[in-house]
FIGU-70411 format. One line per 4 residues: number of its first residue (from 1); their letters; for each residue x, y, z of N, C-alpha, C. Coordinates in steps of 0.1 Angstrom, whole numbers. Atoms other than C-alpha are relative to their C-alpha. Layout:
// FIGU-70411
NUM> A> X,Y,Z,X,Y,Z,X,Y,Z | ...
// end
This chain:
// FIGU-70411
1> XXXX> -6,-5,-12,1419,-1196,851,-10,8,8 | 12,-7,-5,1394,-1186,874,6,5,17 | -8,-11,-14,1404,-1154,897,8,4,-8 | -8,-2,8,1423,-1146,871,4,17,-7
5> XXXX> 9,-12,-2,1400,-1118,863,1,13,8 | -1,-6,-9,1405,-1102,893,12,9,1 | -14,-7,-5,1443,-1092,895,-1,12,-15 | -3,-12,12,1437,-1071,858,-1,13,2
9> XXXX> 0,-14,1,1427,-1039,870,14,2,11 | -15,-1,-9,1461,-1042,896,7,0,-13 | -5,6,14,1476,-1049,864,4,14,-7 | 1,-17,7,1464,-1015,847,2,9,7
13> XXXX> -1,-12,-12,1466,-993,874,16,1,2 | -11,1,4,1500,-1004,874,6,8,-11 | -1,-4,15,1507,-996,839,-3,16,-2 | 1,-9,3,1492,-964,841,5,12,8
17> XXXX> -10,-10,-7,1513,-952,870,13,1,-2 | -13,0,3,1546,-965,855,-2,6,-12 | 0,-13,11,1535,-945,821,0,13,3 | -3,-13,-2,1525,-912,834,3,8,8
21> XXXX> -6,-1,-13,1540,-913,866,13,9,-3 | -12,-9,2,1571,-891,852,-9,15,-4 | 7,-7,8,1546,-869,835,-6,10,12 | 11,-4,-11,1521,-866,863,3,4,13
25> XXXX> -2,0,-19,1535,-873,897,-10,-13,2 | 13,8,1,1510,-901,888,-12,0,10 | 15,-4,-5,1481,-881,903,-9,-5,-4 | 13,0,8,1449,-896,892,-13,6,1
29> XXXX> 13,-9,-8,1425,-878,914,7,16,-1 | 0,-18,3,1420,-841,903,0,7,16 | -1,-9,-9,1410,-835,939,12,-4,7 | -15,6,-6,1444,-851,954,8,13,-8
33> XXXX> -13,-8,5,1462,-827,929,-5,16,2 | 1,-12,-6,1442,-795,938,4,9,11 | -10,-10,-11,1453,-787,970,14,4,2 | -13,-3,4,1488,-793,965,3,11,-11
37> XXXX> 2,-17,10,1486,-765,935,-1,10,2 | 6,-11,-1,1468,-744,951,8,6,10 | -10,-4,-8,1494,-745,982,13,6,-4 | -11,-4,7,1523,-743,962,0,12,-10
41> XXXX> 0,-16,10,1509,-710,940,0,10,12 | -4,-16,-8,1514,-687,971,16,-3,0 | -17,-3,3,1551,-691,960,5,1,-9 | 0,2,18,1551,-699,922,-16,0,-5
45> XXXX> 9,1,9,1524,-692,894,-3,-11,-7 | 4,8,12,1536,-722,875,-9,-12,1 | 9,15,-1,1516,-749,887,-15,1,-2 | 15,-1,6,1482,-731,882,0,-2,-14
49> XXXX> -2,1,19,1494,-735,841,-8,-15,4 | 2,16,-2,1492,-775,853,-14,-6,-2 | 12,2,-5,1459,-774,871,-13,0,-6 | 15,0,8,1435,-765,843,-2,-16,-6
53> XXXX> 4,13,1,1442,-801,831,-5,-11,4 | 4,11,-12,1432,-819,860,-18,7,0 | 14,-3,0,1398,-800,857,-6,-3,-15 | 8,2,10,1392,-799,822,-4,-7,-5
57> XXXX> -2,10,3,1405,-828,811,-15,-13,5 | 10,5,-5,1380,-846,832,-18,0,-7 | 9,-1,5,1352,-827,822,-4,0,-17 | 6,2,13,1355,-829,785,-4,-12,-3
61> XXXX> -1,10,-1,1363,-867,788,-18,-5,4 | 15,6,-1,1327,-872,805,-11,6,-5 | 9,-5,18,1311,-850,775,0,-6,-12 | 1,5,10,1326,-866,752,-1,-16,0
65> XXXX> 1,14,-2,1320,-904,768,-19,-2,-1 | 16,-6,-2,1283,-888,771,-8,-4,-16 | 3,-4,13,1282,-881,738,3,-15,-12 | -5,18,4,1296,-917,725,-7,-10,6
69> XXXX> 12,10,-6,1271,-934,745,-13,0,-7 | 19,-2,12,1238,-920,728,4,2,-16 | -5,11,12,1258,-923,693,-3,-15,-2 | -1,11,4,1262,-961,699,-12,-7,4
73> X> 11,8,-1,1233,-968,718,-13,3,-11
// end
C-alpha cells in the first residue's frame, strides 16, 4: 500500500485527542494551555493546580527520553 504511511500520524493524532480530550481539553501544546490559565487565575486559583503538568510533565519526559537514549545507545 504505498501512501499508506502517510495518513498514520492523522490516525494517532486522532486517537490521542479522542482519549484525552475529556481529560485535557485535548491541549497538546503547553504554550497553547499557558495563557489560557494564566487568564483565567485572575478569577479562580484552580487552574494554576492544572498548569504545573503542562510544564513539568514535558520536562521530565525529555530527561527521562534523554536518559533512555545513552542507556540504549
Amino acid at each position: 500500500m504505498i501512501g499508506a504511511e502517510s495518513h498514520l500520524p492523522h490516525h494517532e493524532l486522532t486517537f490521542v485527542l479522542y482519549s484525552i480530550g475529556p481529560i485535557s481539553g485535548a491541549s497538546l501544546n503547553p504554550a497553547r494551555t499557558f495563557g489560557p490559565t494564566i487568564a483565567s487565575a485572575a478569577f479562580n486559583l484552580t487552574p494554576l493546580a492544572s498548569l504545573c503538568v503542562y510544564i513539568v510533565g514535558p520536562v521530565l519526559g525529555g530527561l527521562l527520553g534523554g536518559f533512555l537514549y545513552e542507556v540504549v545507545k
